[in-house]
ZAMARGU-4260 file (C-alpha; in steps of 0.2 Angstrom, whole numbers, plus 5000, padded with zeros to 4 digits):
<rodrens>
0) 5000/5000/5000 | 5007/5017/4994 | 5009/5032/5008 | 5001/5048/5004 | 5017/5057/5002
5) 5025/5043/4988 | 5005/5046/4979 | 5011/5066/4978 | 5025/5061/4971 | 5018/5052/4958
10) 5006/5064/4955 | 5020/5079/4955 | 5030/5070/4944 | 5018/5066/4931 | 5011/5083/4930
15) 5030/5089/4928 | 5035/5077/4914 | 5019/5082/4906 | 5021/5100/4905 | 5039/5096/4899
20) 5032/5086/4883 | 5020/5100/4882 | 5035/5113/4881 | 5043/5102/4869 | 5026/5099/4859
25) 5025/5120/4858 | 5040/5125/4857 | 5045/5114/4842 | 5028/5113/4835 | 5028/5132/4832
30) 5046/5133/4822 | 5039/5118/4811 | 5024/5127/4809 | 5033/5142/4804 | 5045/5135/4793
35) 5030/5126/4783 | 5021/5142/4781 | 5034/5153/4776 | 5042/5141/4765 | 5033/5128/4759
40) 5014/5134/4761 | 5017/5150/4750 | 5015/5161/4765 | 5029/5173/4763 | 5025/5187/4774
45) 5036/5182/4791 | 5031/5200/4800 | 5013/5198/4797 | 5015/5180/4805 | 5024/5188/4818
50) 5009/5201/4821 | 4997/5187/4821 | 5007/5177/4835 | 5009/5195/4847 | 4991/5197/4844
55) 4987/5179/4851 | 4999/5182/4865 | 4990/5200/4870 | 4973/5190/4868 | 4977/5176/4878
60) 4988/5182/4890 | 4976/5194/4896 | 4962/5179/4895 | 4975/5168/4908 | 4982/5181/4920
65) 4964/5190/4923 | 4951/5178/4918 | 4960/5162/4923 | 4972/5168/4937 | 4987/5159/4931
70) 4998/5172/4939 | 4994/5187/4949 | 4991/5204/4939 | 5005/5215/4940 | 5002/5233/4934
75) 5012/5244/4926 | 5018/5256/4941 | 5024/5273/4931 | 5025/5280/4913 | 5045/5277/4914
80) 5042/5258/4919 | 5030/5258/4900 | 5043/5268/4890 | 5055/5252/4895 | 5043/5239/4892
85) 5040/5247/4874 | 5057/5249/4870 | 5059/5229/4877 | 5046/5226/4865 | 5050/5235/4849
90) 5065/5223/4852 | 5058/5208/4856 | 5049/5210/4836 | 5067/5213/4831 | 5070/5195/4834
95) 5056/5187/4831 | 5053/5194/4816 | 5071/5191/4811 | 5070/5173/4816 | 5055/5170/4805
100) 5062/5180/4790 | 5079/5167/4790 | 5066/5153/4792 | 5061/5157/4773 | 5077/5154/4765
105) 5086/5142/4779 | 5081/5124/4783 | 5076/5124/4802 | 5091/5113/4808 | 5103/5127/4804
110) 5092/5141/4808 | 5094/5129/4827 | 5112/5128/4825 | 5114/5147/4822 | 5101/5149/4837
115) 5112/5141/4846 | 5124/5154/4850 | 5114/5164/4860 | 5125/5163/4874 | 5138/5172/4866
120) 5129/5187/4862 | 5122/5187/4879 | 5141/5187/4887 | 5145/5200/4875 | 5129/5211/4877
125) 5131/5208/4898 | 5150/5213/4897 | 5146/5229/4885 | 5132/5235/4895 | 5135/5230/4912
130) 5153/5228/4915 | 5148/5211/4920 | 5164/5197/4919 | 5164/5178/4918 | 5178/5167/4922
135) 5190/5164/4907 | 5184/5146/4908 | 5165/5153/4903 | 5172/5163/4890 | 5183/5150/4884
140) 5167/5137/4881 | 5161/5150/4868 | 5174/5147/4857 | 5169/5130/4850 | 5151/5139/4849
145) 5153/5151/4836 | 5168/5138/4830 | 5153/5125/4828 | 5143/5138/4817 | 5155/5143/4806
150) 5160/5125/4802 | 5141/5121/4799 | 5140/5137/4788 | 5152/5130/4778 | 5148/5113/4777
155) 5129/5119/4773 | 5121/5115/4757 | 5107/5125/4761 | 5117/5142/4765 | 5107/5158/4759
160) 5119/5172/4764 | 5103/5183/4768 | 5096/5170/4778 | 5110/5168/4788 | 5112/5187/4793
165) 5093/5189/4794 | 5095/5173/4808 | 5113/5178/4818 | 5103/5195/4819 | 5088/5188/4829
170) 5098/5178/4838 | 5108/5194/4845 | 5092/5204/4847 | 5086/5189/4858 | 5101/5189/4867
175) 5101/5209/4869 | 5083/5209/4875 | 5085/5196/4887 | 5101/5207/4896 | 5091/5223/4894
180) 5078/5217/4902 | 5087/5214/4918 | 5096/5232/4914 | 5079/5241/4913 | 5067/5230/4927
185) 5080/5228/4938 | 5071/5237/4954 | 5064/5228/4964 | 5047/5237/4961 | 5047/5237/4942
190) 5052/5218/4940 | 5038/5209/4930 | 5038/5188/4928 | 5037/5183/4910 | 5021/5182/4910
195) 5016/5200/4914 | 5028/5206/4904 | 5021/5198/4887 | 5004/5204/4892 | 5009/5222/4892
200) 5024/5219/4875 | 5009/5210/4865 | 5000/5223/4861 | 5014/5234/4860 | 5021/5224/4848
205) 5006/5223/4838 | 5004/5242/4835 | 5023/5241/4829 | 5021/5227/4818 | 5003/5233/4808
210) 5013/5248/4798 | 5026/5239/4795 | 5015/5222/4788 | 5008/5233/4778 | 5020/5246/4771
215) 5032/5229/4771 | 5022/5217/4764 | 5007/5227/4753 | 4999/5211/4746 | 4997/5202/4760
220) 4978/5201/4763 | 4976/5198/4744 | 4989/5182/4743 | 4981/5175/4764 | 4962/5180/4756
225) 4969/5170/4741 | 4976/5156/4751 | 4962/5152/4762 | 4951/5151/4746 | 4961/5137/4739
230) 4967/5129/4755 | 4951/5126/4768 | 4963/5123/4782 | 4974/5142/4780 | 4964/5151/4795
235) 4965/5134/4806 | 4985/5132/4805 | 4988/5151/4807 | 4977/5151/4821 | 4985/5135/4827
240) 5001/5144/4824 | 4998/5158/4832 | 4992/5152/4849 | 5006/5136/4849 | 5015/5153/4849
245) 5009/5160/4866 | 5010/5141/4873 | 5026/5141/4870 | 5029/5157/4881 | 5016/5147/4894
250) 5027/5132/4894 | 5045/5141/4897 | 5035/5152/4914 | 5028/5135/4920 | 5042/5125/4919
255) 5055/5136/4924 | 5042/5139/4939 | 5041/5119/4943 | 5058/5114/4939 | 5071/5129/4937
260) 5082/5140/4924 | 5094/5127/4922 | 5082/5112/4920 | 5075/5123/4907 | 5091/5128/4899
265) 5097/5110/4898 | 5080/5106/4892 | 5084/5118/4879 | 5099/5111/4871 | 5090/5096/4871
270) 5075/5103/4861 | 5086/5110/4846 | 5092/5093/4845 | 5074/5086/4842 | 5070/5101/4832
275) 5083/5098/4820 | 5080/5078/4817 | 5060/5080/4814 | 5064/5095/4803 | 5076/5084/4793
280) 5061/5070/4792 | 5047/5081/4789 | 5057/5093/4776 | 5071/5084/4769 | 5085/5095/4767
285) 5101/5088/4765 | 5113/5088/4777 | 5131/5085/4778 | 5143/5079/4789 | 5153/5095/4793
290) 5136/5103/4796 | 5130/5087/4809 | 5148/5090/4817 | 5148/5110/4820 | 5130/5107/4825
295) 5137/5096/4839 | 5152/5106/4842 | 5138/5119/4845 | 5130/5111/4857 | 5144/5104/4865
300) 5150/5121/4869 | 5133/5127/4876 | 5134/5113/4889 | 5150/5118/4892 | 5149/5138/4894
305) 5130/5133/4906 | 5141/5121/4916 | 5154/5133/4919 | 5142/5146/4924 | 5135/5136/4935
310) 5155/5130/4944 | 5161/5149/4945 | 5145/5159/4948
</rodrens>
């Protein structure tokens, strides 16, 4: 006969593991999703999709922190605190949209392997903007990071020059948001969890990203009009897109709240892993060797520079 506390247990570790499948199941379901669209569905416009995915965040976020009580309302305390929040925002678009335009011309497994490197930008951003230092051993694990990239660029069959700027960009923005956050909501009164803080950037994001949809991408609503006509299921995947979008935001919170940053972070390199072999299945882009090997060395060195920041912090 079981106690209570070993049933809890159970029960704890079966909801865990099932929110980490969901996390993988969004997070890796939403890249695919965008990589069909914009590449293989004829739905070319990456910052109208972009729009569409802040717009399901603003929705549902608002719908789970005041409606549902998923986490508790925390409101914007002073116009200063809003001017950050907006400029975390405007940011924030920076890279998504960045990330979705590369999607276009790269196949997903180097657009993961570019990705990848986001701890190098972040070191650099935190050491320019915050005088923050690493041990030289942190620093030294991000050799074979951006080592592992430029061996994949060149062992890439797929390489789109555009594409590849258009991805090391929205890797950099990520990581520049992600330090400037902590720079701009750093007091203790101003700080929002991840949650709060992508119900106020939605919508911010949305009025930023409507001019330039439309001034960017003029046809548009004529081509997705077009689409949904000859395709019955074009509003289902973009809706489906669009909200895998802000479960994939839910999932990082969530976990990271039942497990920790580095679960997650470990969790992570894992992910771009499994991202890479089901894009390889589902897409079929070649791949070669060099590109499988700084892929790895990639990783490897992401492991590394995490460890490390873990030993000496």
């Amino acid at each position: 006969m079981s106690s209570p506390s070993s049933s809890t247990s159970r029960r704890d570790a079966i909801f865990i593991s099932s929110l980490i499948i969901l996390w993988y199941f969004t997070n890796i379901g939403v890249l695919l999703l965008n990589k069909f669209l914009l590449s293989n569905y004829g739905f070319a416009f990456p910052i109208f999709l972009t729009m569409c995915h802040m717009s399901a965040c603003a929705i549902l976020s608002y719908i789970s922190i005041v409606f549902l009580k998923v986490v508790p309302l925390q409101r914007i305390k002073s116009r200063p605190q809003f001017f950050r929040i907006a400029t975390l925002s405007v940011v924030f678009c920076v890279s998504v949209v960045g990330g979705n335009i590369s999607l276009k011309y790269l196949p997903v497994s180097f657009n993961q392997a570019v990705g990848a490197t986001t701890p190098f930008f972040t070191a650099l951003f935190a050491y320019f903007m915050t005088l923050k230092k690493e041990a030289w051993v942190t620093y030294a694990c991000l050799v074979p990071v951006v080592a592992g990239v430029v061996i994949a660029s060149g062992g890439e069959p797929s390489f789109h020059l555009y594409g590849f700027i258009m991805c090391v960009g929205a890797t950099a923005a990520r990581a520049f948001k992600s330090v400037l956050q902590g720079v701009l909501l750093s007091s203790e009164g101003e700080k929002l969890n991840s949650m709060n803080l992508l119900l106020y950037m939605s919508p911010i994001a949305v009025v930023v990203l409507l001019p330039a949809a439309l001034t960017m991408e003029p046809n548009v609503w004529d081509v997705t009009i077009s689409l949904a006509m000859e395709h019955k299921f074009m509003w289902v995947l973009l809706l489906l897109n669009s909200s895998m979008a802000y479960g994939a935001n839910l999932c990082n919170f969530l976990v990271t709240k039942h497990t920790s940053a580095l679960t997650l972070q470990v969790l992570g390199n894992a992910k771009g892993a499994v991202a890479v072999v089901i894009s390889i299945l589902l897409f079929r882009n070649p791949v070669t060797f060099i590109g499988i090997a700084g892929y790895s060395m990639t990783v490897m060195g992401v492991v590394a520079y995490g460890e490390s920041k873990r030993r000496y912090k």
